[in-house]
C-alpha positions in Angstrom: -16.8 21.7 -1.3 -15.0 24.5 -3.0 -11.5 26.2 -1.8 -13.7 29.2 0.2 -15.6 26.5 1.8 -12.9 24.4 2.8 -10.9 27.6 4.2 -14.0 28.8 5.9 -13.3 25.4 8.4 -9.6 27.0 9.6 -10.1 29.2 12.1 -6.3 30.3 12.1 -6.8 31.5 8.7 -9.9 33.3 9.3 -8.2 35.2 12.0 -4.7 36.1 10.4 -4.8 37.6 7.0 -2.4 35.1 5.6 -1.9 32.5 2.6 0.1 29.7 4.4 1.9 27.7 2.1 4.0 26.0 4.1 1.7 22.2 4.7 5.2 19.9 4.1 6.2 21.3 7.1 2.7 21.0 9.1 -0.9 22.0 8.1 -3.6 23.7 9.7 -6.1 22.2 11.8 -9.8 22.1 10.6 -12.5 22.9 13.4 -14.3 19.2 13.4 -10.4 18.2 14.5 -10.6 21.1 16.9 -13.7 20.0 18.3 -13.0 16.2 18.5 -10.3 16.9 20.8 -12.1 19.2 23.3 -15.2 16.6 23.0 -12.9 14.0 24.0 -11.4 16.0 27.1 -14.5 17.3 28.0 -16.8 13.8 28.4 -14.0 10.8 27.8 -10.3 11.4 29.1 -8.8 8.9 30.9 -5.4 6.8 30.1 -5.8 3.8 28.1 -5.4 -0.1 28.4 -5.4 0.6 32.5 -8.5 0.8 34.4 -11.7 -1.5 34.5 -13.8 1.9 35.0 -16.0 2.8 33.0 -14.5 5.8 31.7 -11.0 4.6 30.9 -13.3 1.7 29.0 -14.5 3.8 26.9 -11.3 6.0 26.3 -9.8 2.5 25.2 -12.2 1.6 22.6 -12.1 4.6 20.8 -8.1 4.5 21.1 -8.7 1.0 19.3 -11.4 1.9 16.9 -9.3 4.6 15.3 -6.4 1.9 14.8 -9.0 -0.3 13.7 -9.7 3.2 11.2 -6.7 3.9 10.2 -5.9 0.1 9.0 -8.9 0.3 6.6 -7.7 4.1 5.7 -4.0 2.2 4.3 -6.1 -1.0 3.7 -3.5 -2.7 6.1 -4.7 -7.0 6.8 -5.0 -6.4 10.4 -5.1 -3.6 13.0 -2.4 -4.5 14.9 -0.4 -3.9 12.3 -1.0 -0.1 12.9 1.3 1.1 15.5 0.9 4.5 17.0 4.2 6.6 17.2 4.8 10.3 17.9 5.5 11.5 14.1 7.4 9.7 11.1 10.8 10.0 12.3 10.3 8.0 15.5 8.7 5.7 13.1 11.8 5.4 10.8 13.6 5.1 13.9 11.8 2.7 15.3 12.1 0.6 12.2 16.0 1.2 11.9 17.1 0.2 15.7 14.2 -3.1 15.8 14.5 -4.5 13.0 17.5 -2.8 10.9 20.3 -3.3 13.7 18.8 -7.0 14.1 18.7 -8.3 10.7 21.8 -6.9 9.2 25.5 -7.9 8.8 28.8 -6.6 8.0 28.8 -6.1 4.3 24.8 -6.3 3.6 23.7 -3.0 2.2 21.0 -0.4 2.5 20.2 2.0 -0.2 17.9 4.6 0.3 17.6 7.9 -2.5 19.7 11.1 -2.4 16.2 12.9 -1.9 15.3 11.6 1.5 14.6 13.4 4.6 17.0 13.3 7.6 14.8 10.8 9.3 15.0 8.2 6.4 18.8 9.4 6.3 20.6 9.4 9.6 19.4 6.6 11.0 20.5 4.2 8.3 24.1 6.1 8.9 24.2 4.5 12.5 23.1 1.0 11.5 25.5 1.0 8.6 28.4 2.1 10.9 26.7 -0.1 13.9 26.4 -3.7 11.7 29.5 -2.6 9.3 26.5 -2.6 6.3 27.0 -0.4 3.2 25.0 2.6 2.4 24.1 3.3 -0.9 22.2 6.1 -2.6 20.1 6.3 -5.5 20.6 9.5 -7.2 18.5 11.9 -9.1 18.4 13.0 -12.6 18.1 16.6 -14.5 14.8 16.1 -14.5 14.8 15.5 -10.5 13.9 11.8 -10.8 15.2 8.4 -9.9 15.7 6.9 -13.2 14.4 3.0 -14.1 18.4 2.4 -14.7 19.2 3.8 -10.8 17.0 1.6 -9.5 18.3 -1.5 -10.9 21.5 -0.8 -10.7 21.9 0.7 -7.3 19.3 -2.0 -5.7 21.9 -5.6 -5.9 21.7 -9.2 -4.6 23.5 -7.6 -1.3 20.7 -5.0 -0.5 19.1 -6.0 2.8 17.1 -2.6 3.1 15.3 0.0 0.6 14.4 3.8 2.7 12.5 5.3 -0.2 10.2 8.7 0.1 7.0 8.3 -1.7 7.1 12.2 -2.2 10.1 14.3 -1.9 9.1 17.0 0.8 12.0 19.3 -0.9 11.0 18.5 -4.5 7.4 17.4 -4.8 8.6 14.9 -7.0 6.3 11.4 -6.6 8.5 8.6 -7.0 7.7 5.4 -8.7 7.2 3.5 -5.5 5.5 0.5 -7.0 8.5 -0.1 -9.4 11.3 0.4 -6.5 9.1 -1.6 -4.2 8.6 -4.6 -6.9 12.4 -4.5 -7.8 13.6 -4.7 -4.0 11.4 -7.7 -3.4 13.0 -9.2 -6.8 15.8 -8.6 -4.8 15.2 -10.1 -1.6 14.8 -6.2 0.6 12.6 -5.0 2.7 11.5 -1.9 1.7 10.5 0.6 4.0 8.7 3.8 2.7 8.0 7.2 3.9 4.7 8.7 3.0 4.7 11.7 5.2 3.9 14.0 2.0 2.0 11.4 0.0 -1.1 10.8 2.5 -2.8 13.9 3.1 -2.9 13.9 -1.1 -3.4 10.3 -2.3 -4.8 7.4 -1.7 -2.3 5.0 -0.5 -3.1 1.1 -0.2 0.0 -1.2 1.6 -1.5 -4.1 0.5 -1.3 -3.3 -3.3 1.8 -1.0 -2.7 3.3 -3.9 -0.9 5.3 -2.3 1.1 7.1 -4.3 4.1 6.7 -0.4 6.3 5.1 2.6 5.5 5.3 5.5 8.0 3.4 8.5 7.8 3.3 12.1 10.2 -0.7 13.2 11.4 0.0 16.8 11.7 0.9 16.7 7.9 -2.6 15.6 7.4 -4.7 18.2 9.7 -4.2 16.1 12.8 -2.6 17.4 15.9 1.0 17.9 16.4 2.6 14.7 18.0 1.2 11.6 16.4 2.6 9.1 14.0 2.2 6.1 12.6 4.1 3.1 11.6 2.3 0.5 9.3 4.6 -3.0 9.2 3.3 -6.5 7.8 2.5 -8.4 10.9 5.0 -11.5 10.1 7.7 -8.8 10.3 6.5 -6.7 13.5 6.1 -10.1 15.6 10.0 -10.8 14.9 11.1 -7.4 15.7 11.9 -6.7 19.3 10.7 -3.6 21.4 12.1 0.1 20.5 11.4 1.5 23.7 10.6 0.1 27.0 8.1 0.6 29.6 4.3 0.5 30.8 1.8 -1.4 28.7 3.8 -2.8 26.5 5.1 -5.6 28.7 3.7 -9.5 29.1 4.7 -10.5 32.6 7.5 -8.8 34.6 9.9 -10.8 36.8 13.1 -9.4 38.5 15.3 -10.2 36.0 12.9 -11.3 33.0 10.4 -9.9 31.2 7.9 -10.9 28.5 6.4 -8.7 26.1 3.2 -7.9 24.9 1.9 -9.4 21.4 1.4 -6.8 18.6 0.7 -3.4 18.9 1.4 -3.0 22.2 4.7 -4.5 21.7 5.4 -0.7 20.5 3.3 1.6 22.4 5.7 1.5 25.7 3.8 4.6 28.0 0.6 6.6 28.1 0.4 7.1 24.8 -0.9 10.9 22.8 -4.7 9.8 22.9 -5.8 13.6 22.1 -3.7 13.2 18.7 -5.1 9.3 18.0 -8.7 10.8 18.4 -7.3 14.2 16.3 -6.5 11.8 13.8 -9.4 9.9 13.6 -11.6 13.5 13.0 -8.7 14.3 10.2 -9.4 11.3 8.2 -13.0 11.9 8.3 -12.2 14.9 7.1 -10.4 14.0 4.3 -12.7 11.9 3.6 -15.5 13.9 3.5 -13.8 16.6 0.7 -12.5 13.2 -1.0 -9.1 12.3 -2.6 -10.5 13.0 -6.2 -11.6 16.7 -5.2 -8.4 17.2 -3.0 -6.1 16.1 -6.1 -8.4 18.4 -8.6 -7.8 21.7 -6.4 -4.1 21.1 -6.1 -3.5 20.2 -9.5 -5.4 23.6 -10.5 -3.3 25.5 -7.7 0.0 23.9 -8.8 -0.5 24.2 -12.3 -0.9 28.0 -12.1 1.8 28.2 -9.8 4.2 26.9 -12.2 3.1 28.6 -15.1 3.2 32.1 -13.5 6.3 31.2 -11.8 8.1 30.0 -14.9 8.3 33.4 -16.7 9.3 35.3 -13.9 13.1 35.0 -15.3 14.8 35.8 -11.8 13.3 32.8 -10.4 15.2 29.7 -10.4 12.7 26.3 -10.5 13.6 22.8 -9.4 10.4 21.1 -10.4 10.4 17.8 -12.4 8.8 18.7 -16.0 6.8 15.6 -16.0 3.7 17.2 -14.4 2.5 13.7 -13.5 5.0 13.1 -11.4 4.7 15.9 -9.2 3.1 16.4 -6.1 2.1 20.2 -4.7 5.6 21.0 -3.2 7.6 23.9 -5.8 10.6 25.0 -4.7 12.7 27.8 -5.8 15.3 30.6 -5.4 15.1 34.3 -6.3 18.4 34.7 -8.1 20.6 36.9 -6.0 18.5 36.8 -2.2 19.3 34.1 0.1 16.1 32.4 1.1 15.7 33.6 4.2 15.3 37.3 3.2 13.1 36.0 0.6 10.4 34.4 3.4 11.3 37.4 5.4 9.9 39.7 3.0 6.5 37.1 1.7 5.9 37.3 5.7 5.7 40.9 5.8 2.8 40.5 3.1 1.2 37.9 5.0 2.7 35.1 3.0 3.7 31.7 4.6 6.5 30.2 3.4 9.0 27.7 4.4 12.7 28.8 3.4 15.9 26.5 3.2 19.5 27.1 2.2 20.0 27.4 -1.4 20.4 24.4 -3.8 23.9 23.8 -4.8 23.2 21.6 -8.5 25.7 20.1 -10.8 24.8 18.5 -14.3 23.4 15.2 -12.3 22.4 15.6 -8.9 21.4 17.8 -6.2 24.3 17.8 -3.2 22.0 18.0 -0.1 24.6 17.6 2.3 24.4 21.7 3.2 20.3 21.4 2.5 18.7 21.7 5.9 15.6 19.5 6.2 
């Protein structure tokens, strides 16, 4: 499939003259995901895990089978250690109030990097001030990268916790997960990592990656708005106790007493989005179907030529990482002079999508994101 092809399946850009360029935020949605979703309303609706009709049957196995999916998607051991969620941050969420305000103590720490998104951010603020744990950061470079020397000296016998981004939705710059992951182990962490940006561009295997979470966003990855999904390793998950309460995740229910469901329903308290699970399931067979290899060639062709015209236009201001290797498609800029907003004010007006931020405020080290809105 070429890029013409491949556009030809977005019906939103065949009817709006437009280049949208803003995917980090939320991408497009391909007709077969279009179509899955009014198949499934059409001939299968019904709740889940509920009825013994025939219907809601059938509603519940392909809820299961596109857990069952997404577990060989991430390579994951076991399906139940896919749990649905509503996007990443209820995942991250979900990860800091079950098992981060359980497990740690005053004086443990949690370090996540100075790159991360609010959700891999805030929350760790309340557990730290909750549990009386530290939070560290691990800091960022000229070149816009965690260097080996952060790792291992911010990551200590007294981390409890490692928040990492595999891809920095501001920066595009790909961390060195595997490294960060192997030294937090070394370490004695959990490591919990956020690959809202990375999925919809790279293969990602938990099992090799090792990663104790992983929590990605479907509506980054042409699925529908409102689905999520936290991968945990099933010794941890079964140790962890609820996030939120409520139908279909409970055991037996007495009036003051209640057991829980085993694992995943453990987490899936309500009726659940079931139009975004089966969304999802018709994204990843998309995905599938162009392939990681061709989706990686197209960007790398895009983002190369992005950067190179970019880069002599001497008003611009770039924060890309010059390793090219260790950046994903995500550029980021300033026009020297305009505040951003007037910036994606003016692109709009020639049908150009663009997501705009306060500017970057940089000193010879790091990036201060504290006035960078996320």
């Amino acid at each position: 499939m070429n890029i013409e092809d491949i556009r030809k399946d977005f019906p939103i850009l065949e009817n709006r003259k437009i280049a949208y360029l803003d995917n980090g935020a939320t991408t497009q949605k391909p007709l077969p995901v279009l179509e899955r979703i009014d198949e499934f309303y059409k001939k299968y609706n019904a709740n889940v895990h509920r009825g013994a009709y025939s219907l809601s049957v059938v509603a519940s196995e392909m809820y299961e089978n596109v857990r069952a999916k997404i577990a060989k998607f991430v390579n994951a051991r076991f399906p139940e250690e896919i749990i649905f969620s509503k996007n990443a941050t209820e995942s991250l969420n979900l990860i800091a109030y079950s098992y981060g305000l359980e497990n740690l103590k005053k004086d443990d720490e949690i370090v996540i990097s100075i790159m991360e998104h609010h959700s891999n951010l805030v929350p760790w603020q309340k557990v730290s001030k909750v549990t009386g744990s530290k939070l560290n950061y691990m800091y960022i470079n000229n070149n816009f990268e965690i260097a080996d020397e952060e790792i291992e000296t911010k990551i200590t016998d007294k981390t409890k916790i490692v928040g990492i981004t595999h891809v920095s939705n501001a920066l595009g710059t790909i961390n060195n997960i595997e490294k960060i992951v192997k030294y937090a182990h070394k370490k004695g962490a959990v490591v919990v990592v956020d690959a809202a940006q990375s999925i919809p561009h790279m293969k990602i295997d938990v099992q090799k990656l090792d990663a104790d979470f992983l929590v990605f966003s479907g509506h980054k990855m042409l699925a529908p708005l409102g689905i999520g999904v936290l991968y945990g390793k099933r010794e941890i998950l079964n140790k962890m106790n609820p996030f939120i309460m409520g139908g279909d995740m409970i055991e037996y229910v007495y009036e003051q007493e209640t057991t829980f469901a085993p694992l995943p329903n453990k987490f899936e308290a309500g009726t659940q989005n079931i139009e975004g699970v089966i969304g999802l399931d018709a994204a990843i067979d998309y995905i599938e179907k162009i392939g990681y290899d061709k989706i990686q060639e197209i960007e790398k062709n895009l983002t190369l030529y992005a950067r190179n015209k970019l880069s002599k236009l001497d008003f611009i201001e770039l924060y890309l990482t010059p390793n090219e290797e260790n950046h994903s498609s995500v550029i980021s800029f300033n026009i020297k002079g305009v505040h951003p907003h007037d910036v994606a004010s003016i692109l709009d007006g020639e049908g150009v999508c663009v997501r705009s931020r306060k500017p970057l405020r940089t000193t010879s080290y790091e990036i201060s994101w504290n006035r960078f809105n996320m």
